[in-house]
N, C-alpha and C positions, 0 to 999 in steps of 0.2 A: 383870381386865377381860375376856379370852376363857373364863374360864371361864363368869362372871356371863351373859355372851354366849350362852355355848351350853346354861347352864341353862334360862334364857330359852326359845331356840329348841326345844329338847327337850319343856319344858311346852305351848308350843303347840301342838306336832306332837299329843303323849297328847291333849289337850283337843279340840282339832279329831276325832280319829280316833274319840274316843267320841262328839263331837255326831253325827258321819257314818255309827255302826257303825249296821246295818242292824237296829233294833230290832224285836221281833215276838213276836206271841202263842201261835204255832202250838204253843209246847213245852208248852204247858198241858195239863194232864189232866182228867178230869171224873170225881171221889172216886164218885161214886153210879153211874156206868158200870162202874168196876170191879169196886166191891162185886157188882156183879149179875153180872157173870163169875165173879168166885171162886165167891157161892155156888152159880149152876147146874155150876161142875165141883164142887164138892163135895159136892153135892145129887147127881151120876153115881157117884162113887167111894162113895156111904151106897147107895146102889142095889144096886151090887153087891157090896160086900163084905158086909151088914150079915146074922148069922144069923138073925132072927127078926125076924118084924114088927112084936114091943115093942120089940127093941132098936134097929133103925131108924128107928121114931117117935119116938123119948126123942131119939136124936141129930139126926134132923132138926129137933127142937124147941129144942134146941142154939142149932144154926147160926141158925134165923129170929130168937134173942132175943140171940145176937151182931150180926148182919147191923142189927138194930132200933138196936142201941147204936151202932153208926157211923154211922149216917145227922144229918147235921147238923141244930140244933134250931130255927134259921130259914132263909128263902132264900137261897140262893145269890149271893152280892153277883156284880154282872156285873164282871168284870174287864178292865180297858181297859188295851193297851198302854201304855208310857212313852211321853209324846210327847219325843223327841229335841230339841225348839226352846226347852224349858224350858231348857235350860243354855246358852243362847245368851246371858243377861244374864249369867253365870260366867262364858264365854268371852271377851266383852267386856270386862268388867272386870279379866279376868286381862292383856288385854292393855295396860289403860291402866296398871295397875302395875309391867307390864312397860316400858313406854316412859321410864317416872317415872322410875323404877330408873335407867335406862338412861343418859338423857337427866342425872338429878342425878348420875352415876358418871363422866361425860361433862366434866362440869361440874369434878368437882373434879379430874379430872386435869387439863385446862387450867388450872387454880389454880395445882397443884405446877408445872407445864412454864414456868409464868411466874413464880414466885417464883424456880424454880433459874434463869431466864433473869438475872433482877434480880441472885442472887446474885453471877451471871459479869460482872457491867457493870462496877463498877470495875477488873479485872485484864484489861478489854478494852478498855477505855477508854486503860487502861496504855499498852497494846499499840500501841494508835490512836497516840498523842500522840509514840512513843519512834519515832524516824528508823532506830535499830539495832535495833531486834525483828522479829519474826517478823513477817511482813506479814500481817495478815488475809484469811482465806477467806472468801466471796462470804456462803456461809454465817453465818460469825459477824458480818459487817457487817450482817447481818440481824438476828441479833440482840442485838447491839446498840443499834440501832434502837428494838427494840419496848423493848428495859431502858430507854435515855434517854426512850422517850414515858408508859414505865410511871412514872418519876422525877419527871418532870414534870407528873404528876395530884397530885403531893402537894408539887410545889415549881415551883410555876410562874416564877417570880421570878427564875431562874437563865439568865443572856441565855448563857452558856458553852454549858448543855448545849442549847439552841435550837438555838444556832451550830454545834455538830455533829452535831443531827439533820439540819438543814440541809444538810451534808456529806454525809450518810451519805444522806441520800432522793435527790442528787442522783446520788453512786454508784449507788443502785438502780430509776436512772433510773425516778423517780418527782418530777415536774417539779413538782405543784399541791403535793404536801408540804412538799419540798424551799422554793418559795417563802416556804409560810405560816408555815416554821422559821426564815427569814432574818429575815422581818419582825418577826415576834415579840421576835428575839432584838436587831436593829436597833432596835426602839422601846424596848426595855430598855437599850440602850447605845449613844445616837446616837452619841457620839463617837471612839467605836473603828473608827480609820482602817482597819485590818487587816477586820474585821468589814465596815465599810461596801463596801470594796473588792470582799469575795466575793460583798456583794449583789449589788452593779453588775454585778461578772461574770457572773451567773448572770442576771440580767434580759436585759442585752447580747446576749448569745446565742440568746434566746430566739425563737419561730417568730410570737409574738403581737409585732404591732407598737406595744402600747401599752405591753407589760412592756420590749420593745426599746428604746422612745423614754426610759421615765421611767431606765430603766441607764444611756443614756446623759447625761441632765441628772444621774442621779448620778456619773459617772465628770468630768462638766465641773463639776460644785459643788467637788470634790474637788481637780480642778486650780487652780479658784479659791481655794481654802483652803492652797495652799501644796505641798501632796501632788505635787508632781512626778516621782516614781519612776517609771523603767518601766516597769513592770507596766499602771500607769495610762494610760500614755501607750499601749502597746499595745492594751489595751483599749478608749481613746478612740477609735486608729484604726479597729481592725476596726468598732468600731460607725459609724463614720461613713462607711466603705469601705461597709458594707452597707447605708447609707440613703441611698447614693449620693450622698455629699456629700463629693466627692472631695479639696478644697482642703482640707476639715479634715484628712481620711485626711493628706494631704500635710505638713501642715504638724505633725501629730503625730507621723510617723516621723521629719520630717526633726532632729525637737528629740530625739526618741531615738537618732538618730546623732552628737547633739555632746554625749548624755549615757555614750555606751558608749563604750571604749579602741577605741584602733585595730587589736587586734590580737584584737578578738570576731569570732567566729565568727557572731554574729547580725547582722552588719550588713549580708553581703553580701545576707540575705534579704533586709533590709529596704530596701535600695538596687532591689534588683526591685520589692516591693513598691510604691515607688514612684513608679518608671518605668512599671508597671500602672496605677497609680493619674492618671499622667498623660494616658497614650492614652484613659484613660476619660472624662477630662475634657475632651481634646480633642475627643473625639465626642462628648459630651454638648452642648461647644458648638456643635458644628455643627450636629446635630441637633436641639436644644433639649430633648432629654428626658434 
């Protein structure tokens, strides 16, 4: 690729330098100008060397029927500089095959970088799924990404790999993907509690207050379905904590303090929680908002 690069760039340079080089007539000669110089000096040196004035007429007649024979046998065609602008369709053209080049060479190495990317997904995928591996670098959660979206042009149908682009866009903090991955992957497999749950999560959090509200009717379908874990139950909280709807916040930590042991570490949080959740209440009553 750098070399194709710098052949390129080297062509252009020669090709510019000769439309640019300073073309000109000046070095031209004029054949009939010098014939008439040679023969007045040689017409001087038959002067004086010649002995006798036969022998100097014989040679002078010489040189006039030499001198006769070079003179050319029509007119002189006028001779006009190279105009320079003429290779400016060359130059152009040289450029667009240059770009083609360039541009298709371009091409196919994005081809390979994404075939070896494809090739890496299943032993990254590996990687992803195993609790004991190597944790993945920012980097390869990248690409694995583009492997599962590449995957998915030829196997749409698969709610799995949705479900960890999903994952993997929300890691790179890419929110609109990330949804369109959950949904996708939710409409291919409504009844995957697990599934459903990470949707909810991810709307619940969310800054738009309509992705917010629909998280949370799905984290409350979910409670209605039996699904009482929780995960759910925390998640029911927070989202009702943030829509200031504090008696549910309440009344969702307080069922996940008679679903945790006594001797969790989460419940002293959730005991502030709240007692937070109560003074908010209390002011809201009094205030009305």
């Amino acid at each position: 690729m750098m070399l194709l690069t710098t052949v390129i760039v080297l062509s252009l340079i020669a090709l510019s330098a000769l439309l640019l080089a300073p073309w000109s007539s000046r070095g031209e000669y004029d054949r009939d100008a010098i014939n008439q110089a040679l023969y007045r000096d040689r017409l001087r040196e038959l002067n004086g060397d010649a002995a006798n004035e036969q022998e100097r007429a014989q040679l002078v007649e010489e040189l006039q029927h030499t001198l006769l024979q070079d003179i050319p046998g029509g007119a002189k065609a006028q001779q006009r500089p190279l105009n320079r602008w003429i290779l400016l369709p060359g130059l152009l053209l040289l450029v667009m095959v240059s770009l083609g080049v360039f541009w298709k060479t371009s091409a196919i190495n994005r081809v390979q970088e994404l075939q070896q990317v494809v090739a890496l997904t299943p032993e990254l995928m590996k990687r992803a799924l195993d609790p004991d591996a190597e944790p993945l670098t920012i980097e390869e959660v990248a690409r694995l990404g583009l492997g599962l979206r590449s995957q998915l042009e030829t196997q749409p149908d698969n709610p799995q790999d949705w479900w960890m682009l999903g994952r993997i866009a929300g890691l790179l903090n890419n929110y609109d993907m990330s949804v369109q991955a959950f949904a996708k992957a939710f409409q291919l497999d409504p009844k995957n509690t697990d599934l459903a749950l990470d949707y909810a999560d991810l709307l619940s959090r969310s800054t738009d207050p309509r992705d917010s509200q629909r998280g949370g009717e799905m984290l409350r379908e979910l409670m209605n379905s039996g699904s009482t874990n929780v995960r759910v139950l925390s998640l029911l909280a927070f989202n009702a904590y943030e829509a200031q709807r504090y008696q549910d916040a309440i009344d969702a930590w307080q069922m996940m303090l008679k679903l945790l042991p006594q001797n969790d570490t989460r419940r002293a949080v959730i005991e502030r929680s709240v007692a937070q959740a109560k003074a908010s209440l209390s002011v809201q009553a009094t205030t009305g908002k």
